[in-house]
ZARO-21351 format. One record per atom (N, C-alpha, C): atom name; y, z, x. Coordinates in steps of 0.001 Angstrom, whole numbers, plus 500000, padded with zeros to 6 digits. Atoms other than C-alpha are relative to their C-alpha. Last residue first. Example, Ala and Ser with C-alpha at 12.3 -4.5 7.8 and 13.67 -1.06 7.14 Angstrom:
BEGIN
+------+--------+--------+--------+
| tise |      y |      z |      x |
+------+--------+--------+--------+
|    N | 498810 | 499940 | 499180 |
|   CA | 498940 | 507140 | 513670 |
|    C | 501090 | 500730 | 499230 |
|    N | 498810 | 500000 | 500890 |
|   CA | 495500 | 507800 | 512300 |
|    C | 501200 | 500000 | 500900 |
+------+--------+--------+--------+
END
This chain:
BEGIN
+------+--------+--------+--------+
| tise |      y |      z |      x |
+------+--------+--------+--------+
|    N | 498803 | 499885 | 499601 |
|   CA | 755717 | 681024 | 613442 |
|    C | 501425 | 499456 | 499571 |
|    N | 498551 | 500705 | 500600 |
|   CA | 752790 | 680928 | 611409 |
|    C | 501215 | 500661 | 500538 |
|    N | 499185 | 498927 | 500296 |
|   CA | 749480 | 682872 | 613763 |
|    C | 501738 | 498543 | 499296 |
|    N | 498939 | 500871 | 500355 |
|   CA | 746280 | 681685 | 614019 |
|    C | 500982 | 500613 | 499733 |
|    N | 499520 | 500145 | 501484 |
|   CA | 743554 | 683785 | 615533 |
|    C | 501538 | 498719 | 499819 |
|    N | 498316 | 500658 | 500473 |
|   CA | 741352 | 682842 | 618168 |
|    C | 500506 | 500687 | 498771 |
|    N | 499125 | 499487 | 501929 |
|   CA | 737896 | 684858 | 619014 |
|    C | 501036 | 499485 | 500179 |
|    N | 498831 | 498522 | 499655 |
|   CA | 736707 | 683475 | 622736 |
|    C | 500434 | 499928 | 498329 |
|    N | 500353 | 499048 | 499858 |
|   CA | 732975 | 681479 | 622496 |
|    C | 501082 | 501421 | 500085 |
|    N | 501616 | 500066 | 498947 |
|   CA | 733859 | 678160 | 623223 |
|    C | 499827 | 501330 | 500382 |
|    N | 499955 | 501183 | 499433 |
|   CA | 737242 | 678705 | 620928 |
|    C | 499204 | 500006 | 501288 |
|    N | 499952 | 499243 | 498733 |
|   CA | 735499 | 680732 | 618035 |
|    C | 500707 | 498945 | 500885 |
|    N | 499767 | 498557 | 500411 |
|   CA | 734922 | 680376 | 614417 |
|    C | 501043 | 500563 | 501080 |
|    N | 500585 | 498971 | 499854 |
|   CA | 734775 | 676277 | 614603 |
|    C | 500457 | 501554 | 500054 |
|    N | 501158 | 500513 | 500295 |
|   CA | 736583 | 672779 | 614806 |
|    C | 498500 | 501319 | 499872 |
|    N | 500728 | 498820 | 499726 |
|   CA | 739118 | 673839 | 617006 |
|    C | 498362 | 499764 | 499419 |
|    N | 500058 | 499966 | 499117 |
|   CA | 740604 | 670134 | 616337 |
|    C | 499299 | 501392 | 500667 |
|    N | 500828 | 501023 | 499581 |
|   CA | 740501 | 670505 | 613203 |
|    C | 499601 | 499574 | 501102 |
|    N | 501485 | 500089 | 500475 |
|   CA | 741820 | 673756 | 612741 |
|    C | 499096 | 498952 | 500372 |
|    N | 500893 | 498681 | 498862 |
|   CA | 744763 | 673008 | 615120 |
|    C | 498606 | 500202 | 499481 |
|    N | 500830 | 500931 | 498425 |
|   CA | 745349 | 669709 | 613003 |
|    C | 499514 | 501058 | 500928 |
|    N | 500952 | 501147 | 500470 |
|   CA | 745483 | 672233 | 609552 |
|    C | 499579 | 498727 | 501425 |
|    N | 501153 | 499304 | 499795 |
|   CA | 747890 | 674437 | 611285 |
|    C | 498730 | 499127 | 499786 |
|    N | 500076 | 499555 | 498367 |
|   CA | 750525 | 672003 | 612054 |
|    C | 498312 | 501088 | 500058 |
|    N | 500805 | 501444 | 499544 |
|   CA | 750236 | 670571 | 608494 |
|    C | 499541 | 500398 | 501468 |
|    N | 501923 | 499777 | 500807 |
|   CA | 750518 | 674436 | 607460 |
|    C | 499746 | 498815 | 500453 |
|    N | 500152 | 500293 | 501459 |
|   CA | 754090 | 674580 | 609443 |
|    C | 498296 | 500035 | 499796 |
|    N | 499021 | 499776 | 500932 |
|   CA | 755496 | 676247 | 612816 |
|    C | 499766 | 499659 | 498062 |
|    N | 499392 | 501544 | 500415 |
|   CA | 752521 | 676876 | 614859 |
|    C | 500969 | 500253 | 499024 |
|    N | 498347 | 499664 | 501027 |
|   CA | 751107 | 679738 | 616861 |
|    C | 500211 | 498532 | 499659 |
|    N | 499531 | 501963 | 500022 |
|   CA | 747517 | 679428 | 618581 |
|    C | 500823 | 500766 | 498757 |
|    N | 498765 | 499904 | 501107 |
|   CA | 746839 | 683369 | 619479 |
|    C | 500394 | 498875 | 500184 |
|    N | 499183 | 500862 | 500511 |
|   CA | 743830 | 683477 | 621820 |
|    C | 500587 | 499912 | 498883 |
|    N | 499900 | 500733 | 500603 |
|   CA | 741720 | 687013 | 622633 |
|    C | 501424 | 498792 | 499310 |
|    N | 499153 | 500664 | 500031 |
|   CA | 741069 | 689487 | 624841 |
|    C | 499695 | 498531 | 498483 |
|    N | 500201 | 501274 | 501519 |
|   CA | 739237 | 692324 | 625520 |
|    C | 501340 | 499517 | 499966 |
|    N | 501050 | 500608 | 499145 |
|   CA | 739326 | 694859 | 628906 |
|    C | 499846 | 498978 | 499336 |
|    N | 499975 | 499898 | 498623 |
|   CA | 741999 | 697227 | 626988 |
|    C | 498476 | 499639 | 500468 |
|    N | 500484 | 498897 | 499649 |
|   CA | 742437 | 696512 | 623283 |
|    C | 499178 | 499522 | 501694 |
|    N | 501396 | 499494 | 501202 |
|   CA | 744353 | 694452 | 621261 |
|    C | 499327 | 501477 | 500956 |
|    N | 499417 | 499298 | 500234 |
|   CA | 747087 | 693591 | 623868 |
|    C | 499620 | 501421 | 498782 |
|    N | 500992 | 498805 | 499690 |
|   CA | 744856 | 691444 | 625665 |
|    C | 501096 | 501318 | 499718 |
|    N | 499682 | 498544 | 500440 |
|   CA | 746718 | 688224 | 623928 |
|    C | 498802 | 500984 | 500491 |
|    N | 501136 | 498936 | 500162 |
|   CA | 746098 | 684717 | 625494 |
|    C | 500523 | 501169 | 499786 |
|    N | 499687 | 498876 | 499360 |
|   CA | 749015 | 682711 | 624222 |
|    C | 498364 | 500288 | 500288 |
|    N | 501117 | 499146 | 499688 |
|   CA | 748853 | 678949 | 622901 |
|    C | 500173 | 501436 | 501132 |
|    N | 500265 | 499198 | 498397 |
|   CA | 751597 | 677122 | 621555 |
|    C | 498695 | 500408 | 499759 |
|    N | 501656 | 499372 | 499712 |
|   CA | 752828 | 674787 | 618631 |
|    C | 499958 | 500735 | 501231 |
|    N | 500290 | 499401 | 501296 |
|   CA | 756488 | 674115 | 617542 |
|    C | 498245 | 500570 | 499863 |
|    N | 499036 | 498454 | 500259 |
|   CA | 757740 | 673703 | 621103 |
|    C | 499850 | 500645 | 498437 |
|    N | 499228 | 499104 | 499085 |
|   CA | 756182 | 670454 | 621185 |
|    C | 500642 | 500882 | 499790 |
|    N | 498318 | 500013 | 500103 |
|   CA | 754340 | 669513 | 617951 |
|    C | 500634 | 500814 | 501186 |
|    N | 499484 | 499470 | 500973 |
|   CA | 750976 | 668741 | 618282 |
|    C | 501226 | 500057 | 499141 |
|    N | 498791 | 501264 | 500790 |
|   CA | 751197 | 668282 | 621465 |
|    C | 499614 | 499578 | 498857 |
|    N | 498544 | 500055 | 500250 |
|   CA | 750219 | 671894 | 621984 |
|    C | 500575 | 498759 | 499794 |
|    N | 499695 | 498868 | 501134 |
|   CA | 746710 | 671718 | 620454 |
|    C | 501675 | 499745 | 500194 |
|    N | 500454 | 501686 | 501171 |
|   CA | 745476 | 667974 | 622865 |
|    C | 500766 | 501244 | 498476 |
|    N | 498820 | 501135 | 499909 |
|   CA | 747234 | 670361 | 625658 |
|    C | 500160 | 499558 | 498826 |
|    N | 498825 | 498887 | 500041 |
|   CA | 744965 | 673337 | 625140 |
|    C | 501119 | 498888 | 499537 |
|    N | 500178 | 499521 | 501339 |
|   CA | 741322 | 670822 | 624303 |
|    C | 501634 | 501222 | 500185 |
|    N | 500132 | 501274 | 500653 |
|   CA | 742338 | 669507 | 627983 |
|    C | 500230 | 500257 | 498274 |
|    N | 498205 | 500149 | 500053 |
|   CA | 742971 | 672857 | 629394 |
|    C | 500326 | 498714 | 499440 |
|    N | 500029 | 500513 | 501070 |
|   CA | 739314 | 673919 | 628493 |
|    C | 501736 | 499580 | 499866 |
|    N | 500935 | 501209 | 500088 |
|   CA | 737801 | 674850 | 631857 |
|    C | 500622 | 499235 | 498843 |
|    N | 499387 | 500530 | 498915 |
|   CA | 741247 | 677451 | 632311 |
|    C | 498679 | 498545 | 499819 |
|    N | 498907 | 500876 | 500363 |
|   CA | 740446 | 678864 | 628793 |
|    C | 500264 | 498969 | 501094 |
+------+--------+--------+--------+
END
């Protein structure tokens, strides 16, 4: 994540305080994985696009409607 703080930013503005990004290792102990939160479906839909793929450079994301 820390190489990719550019592609983090370009997610949270977005919508300030209505988008984020967490890393979650709450799953399971040594694994991790990004939780991009947003408040509406338009909000999700630019995260998608901007992700643009399964993975974010190789870390599992999920999406989460806040």
């Amino acid at each position: 994540m820390e190489d990719h703080q550019d592609v983090i930013k370009q997610i949270e503005q977005i919508k300030p305080g209505f988008v984020g990004v967490e890393m979650d290792t709450s799953a399971c102990s040594g694994k991790a994985d990004i939780l991009f939160w947003y408040g509406t479906h338009e909000d999700r839909v630019l995260i998608e696009d901007i992700l643009a793929g399964d993975t974010f450079y190789g870390i599992p994301y999920r999406l989460e409607n806040r």
